[in-house]
VOGU-3710 file (C-alpha; in Angstrom, 3 decimals, decimal comma):
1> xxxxxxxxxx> 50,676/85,375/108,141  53,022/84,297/110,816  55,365/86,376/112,829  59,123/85,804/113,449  60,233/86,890/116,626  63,870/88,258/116,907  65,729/88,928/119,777  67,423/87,388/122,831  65,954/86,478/126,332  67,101/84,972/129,123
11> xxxxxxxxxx> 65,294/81,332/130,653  64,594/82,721/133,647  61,934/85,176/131,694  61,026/82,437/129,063  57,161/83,467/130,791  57,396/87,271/129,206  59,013/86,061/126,072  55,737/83,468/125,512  53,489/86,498/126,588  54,895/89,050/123,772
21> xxxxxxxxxx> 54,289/86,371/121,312  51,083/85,952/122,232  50,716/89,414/122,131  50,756/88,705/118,512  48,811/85,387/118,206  46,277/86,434/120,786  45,778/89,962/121,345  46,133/92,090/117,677  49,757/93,302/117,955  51,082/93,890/114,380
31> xxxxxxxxxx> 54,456/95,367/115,160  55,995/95,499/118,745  59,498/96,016/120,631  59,900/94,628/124,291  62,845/94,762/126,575  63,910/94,376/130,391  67,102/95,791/131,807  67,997/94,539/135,500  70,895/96,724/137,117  72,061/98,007/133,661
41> xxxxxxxxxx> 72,548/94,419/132,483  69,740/93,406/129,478  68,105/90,610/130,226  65,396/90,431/127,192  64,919/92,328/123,718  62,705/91,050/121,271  61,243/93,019/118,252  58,601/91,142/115,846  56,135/91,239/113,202  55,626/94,422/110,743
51> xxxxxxxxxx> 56,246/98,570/110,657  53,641/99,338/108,184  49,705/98,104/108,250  49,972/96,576/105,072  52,891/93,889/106,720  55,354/94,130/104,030  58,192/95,948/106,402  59,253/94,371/108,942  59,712/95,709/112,481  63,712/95,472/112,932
61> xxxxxxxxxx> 66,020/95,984/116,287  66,746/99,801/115,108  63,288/100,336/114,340  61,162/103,670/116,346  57,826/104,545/117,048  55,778/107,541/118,118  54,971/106,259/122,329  52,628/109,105/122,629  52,762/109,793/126,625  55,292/107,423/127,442
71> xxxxxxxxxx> 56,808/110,363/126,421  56,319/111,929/129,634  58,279/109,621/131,578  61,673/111,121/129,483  60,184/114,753/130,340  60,400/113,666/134,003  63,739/112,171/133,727  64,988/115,249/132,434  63,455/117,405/135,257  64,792/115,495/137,869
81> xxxxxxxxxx> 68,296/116,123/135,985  68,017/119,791/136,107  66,914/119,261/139,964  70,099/116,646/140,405  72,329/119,609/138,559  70,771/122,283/141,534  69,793/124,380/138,436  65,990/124,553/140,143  64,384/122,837/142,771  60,611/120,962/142,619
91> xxxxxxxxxx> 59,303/123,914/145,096  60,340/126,806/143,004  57,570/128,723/141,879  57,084/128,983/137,636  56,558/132,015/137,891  60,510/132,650/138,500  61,480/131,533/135,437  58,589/132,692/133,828  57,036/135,481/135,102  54,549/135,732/132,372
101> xxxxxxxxxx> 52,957/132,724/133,691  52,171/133,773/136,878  48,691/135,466/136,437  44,873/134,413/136,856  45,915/132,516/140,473  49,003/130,210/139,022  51,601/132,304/140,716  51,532/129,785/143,648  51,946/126,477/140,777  55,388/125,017/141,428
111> xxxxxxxxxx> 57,432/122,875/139,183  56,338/119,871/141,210  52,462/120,900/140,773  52,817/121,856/136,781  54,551/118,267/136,155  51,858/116,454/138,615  48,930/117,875/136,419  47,926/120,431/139,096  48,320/123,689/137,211  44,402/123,438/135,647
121> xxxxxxxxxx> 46,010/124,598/131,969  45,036/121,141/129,876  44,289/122,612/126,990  43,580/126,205/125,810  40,519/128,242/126,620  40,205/129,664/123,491  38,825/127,611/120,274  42,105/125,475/118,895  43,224/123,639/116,512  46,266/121,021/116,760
131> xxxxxxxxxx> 48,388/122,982/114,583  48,857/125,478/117,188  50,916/122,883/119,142  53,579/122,780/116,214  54,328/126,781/117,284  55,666/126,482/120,628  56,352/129,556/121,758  53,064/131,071/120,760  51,437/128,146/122,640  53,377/128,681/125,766
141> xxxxxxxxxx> 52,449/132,301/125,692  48,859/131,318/125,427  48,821/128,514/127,601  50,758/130,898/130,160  48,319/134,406/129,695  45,341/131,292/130,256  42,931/131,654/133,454  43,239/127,615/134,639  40,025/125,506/134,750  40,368/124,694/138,388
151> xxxxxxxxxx> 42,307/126,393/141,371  45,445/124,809/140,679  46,567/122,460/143,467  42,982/121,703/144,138  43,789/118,556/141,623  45,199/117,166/138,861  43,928/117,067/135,882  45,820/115,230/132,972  47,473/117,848/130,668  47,473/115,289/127,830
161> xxxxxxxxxx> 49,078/117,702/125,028  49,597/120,498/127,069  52,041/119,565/129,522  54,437/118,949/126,572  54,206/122,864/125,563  54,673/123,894/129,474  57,299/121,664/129,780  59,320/122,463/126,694  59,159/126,511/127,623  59,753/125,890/131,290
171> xxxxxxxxxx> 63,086/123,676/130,461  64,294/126,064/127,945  64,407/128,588/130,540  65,870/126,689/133,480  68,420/125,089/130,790  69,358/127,220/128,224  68,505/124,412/125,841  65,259/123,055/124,254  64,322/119,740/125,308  64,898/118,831/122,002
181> xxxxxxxxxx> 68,122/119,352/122,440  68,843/118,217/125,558  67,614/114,536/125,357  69,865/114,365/121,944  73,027/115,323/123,845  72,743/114,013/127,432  70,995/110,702/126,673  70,707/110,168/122,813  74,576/110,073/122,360  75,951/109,103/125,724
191> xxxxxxxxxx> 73,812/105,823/126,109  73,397/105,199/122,127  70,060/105,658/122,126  67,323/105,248/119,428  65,560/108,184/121,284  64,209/112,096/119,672  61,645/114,098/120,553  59,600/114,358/117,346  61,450/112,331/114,379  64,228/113,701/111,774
201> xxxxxxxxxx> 63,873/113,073/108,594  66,741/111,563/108,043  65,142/108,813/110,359  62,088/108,310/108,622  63,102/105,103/107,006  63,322/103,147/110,434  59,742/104,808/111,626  56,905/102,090/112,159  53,331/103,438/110,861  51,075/104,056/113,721
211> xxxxxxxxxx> 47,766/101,804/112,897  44,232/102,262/114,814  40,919/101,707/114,972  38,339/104,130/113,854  36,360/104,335/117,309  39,744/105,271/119,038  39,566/108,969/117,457  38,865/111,406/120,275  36,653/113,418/118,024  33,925/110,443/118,397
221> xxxxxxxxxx> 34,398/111,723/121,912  31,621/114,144/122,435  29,058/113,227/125,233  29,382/113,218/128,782  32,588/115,056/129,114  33,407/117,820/132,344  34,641/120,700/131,180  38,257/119,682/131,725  37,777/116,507/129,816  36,111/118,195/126,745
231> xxxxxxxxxx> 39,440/120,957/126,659  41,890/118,125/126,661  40,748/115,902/124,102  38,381/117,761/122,038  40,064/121,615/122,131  42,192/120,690/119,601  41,112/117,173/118,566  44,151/114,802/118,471  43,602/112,093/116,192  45,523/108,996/116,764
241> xxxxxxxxxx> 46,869/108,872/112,811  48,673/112,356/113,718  52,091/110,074/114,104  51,794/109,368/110,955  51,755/113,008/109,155  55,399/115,129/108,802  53,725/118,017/110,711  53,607/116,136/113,916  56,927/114,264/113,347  58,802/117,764/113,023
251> xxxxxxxxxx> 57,620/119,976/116,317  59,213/118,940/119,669  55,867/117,681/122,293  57,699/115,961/125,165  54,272/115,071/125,895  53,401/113,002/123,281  56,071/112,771/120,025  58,758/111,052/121,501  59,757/108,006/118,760  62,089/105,212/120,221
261> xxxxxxxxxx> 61,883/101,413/120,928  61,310/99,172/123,930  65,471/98,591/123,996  66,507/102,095/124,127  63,582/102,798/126,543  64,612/99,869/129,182  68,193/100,904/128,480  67,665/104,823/129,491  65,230/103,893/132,677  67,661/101,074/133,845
271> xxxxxxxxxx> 70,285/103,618/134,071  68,077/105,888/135,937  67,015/102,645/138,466  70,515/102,018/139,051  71,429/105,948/140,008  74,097/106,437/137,230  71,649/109,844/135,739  70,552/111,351/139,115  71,459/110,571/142,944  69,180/108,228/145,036
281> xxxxxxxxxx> 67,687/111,101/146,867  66,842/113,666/143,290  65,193/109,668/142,652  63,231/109,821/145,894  62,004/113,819/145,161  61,280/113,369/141,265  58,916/109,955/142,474  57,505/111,332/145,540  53,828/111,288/145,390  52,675/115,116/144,976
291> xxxxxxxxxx> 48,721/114,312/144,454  46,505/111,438/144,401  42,856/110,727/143,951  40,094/111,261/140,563  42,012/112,617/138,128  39,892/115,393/136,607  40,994/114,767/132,677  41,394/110,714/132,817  38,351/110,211/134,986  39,717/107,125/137,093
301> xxxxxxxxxx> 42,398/107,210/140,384  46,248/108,389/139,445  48,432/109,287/142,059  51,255/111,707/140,599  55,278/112,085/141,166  56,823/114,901/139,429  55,832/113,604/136,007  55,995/110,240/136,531  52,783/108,012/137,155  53,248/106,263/140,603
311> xxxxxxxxxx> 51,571/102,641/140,542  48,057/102,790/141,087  45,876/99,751/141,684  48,709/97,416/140,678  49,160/99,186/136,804  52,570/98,529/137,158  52,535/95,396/138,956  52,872/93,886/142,444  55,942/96,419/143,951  54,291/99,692/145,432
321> xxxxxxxxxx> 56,959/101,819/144,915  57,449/101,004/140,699  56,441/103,832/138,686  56,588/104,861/134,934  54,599/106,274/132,369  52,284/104,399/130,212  51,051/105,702/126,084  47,767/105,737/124,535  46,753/102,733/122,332  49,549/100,806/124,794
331> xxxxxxxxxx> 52,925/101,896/124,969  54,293/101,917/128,480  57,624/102,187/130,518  57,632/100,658/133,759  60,431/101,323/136,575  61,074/99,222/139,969  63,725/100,722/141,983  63,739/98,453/144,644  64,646/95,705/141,922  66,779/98,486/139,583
341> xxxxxxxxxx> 64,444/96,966/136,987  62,869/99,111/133,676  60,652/96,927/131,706  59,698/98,465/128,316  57,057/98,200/125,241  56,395/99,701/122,139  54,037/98,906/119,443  51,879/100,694/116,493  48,278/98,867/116,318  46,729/100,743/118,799
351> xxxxxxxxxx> 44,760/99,788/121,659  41,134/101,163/123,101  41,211/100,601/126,483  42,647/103,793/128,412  43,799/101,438/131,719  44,628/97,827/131,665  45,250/96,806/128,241  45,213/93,206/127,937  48,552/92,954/126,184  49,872/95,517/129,228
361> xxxxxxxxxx> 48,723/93,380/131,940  50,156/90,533/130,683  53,233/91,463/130,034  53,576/93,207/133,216  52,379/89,997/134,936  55,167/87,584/133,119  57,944/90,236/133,834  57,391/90,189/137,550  56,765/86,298/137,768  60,555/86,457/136,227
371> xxxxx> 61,506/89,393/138,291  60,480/87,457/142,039  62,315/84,704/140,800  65,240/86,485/139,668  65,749/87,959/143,348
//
């Protein structure tokens, strides 16, 4: 069965355009949304093939899907807006806002560590199930109350799920508002965004199914893991179906639930490459490297910003200073400030290869081959 390819794209990109529909012909994509926004202007949106696995709907320009931790990159966005507002600062401790959370050695963690992956709390101590991410504040409190799993600052370790509780309970506090919330009425409206933090009901009729292959569930993960590793994916297993069930779609994980497409992705991150969300120096604090080296969870090198993923081994391409966020199974956001560029991808079959999917590096690849040219 063919795919028709909808969309616009300028010439000068006519390379990434061929390399998302080979991302069909090629690589296993069923449905998938890509987009590139130079200095607020969009210069390529395409959306193709099908939302469900059995192809009969097809993937249109309104429709969302769960990016798992591209996810992240929005949580980081909206830190750096609370920083850009002076309601905290990256140094200040937790624990001020949440003195409950300062216990076991974390009273030192500071906002910058906890969104860097530093704070040693990815995943509970105690046996869990995923269920016990859908009640947030009983979460937080036992994420908080948790002795960490390394002397935070000592590393990072990914908090896959995790962060998404800490995160949500942290903002709350700082803002008033859940993150929830927040994302609905300072980016959702204002920028007329396809964009929520889990997925209303009301919007389940534009939701692609997430599809993926039975050796990507983490529960066939259960051999060589360090301690960290077998608390972050195995305590609680997170299946890669989850998507896919109305318990997931209604709790708020700013780690992992957000549902959107690549247009209202490059849209939101080309606004925040061109300074019109935070001021060029909140930019430079919420992307300054905090850590770098093994990361303890993911087992390969990540160097950190305050939430962000800073470009590591050329992930996001040739510029060293481009950094984003990229999902399991393949979503990703990539930002280059130098070039006020935010290249975007969505997509439901998921992918098995944790770093350098092949339909990632090749879209990556054609964008900056248009990008050098462009300048």
């Amino acid at each position: 069965m063919s795919v028709s390819i909808h969309g616009s794209a300028d010439p000068a990109f006519s390379a990434l355009a061929d390399a998302f529909a080979d991302n069909f012909a090629e690589r296993g994509d069923v449905g998938a949304s890509l987009a590139l926004v130079i200095d607020g202007q969009s210069v390529l949106d395409l959306h193709g093939g099908w939302r469900d696995a059995a192809r009969t709907q097809a993937w249109a320009a309104d429709s969302v899907v769960n990016v798992w931790s591209t996810t992240k990159a929005v949580n980081a966005l909206c830190f750096s807006m609370l920083v850009d507002r002076g309601l905290c600062a990256y140094d200040d401790l937790v624990a001020r806002w949440w003195p409950e959370f300062g216990v076991h050695g974390k009273d030192g963690v500071t906002i910058a560590m906890l969104l860097s992956h530093q704070a040693g709390l990815c995943s509970f101590r105690d046996p869990a199930v995923v269920e016990d991410f859908y009640d947030l504040p009983r979460a937080a409190a036992r994420l908080a109350a948790s002795e960490p799993l390394w002397p935070p600052g000592s590393r990072s370790g990914y908090h896959a799920i995790s962060i998404g509780v800490l995160a949500g309970e942290l903002f709350r506090r700082i803002e008033g508002r859940s993150l929830t919330d927040f994302v609905a009425a300072e980016l959702t409206g204002p920028l007329g965004l396809h964009l929520t933090l889990g997925l209303p009901v009301s919007e389940e009729g534009r939701r692609a199914e997430m599809i993926a292959p039975p050796e990507l569930a983490t529960s066939n993960m259960t051999t060589d893991l360090n301690p960290s590793q077998a608390a972050a994916y195995l305590n609680p297993v997170i299946e890669p179906l989850l998507p896919n069930t109305a318990a997931w779609r209604a709790c708020e994980l700013v780690s992992a639930n957000g549902f959107s497409n690549a247009a209202s992705l490059a849209r939101l991150f080309g606004a925040y490459a061109r300074g019109d969300l935070v001021s060029p120096a909140t930019l430079a604090q919420a992307t300054a490297q905090r850590i770098s080296g093994l990361d303890e969870v993911l087992g390969v090198p990540a160097r950190w910003a305050a939430g962000f993923l800073l470009n590591t081994d050329g992930l996001y391409g040739p510029s060293p200073r481009a950094f984003g966020h990229s999902g399991w199974g393949g979503s990703f956001v990539v930002v280059d400030p130098d070039r006020r560029a935010a290249l975007a991808y969505t997509m439901n079959r998921m992918g098995t290869d944790l770093v350098g999917d092949p339909r990632d590096v090749a879209l990556i690849a054609a964008a900056y081959e248009g990008l050098v040219a462009h300048a």
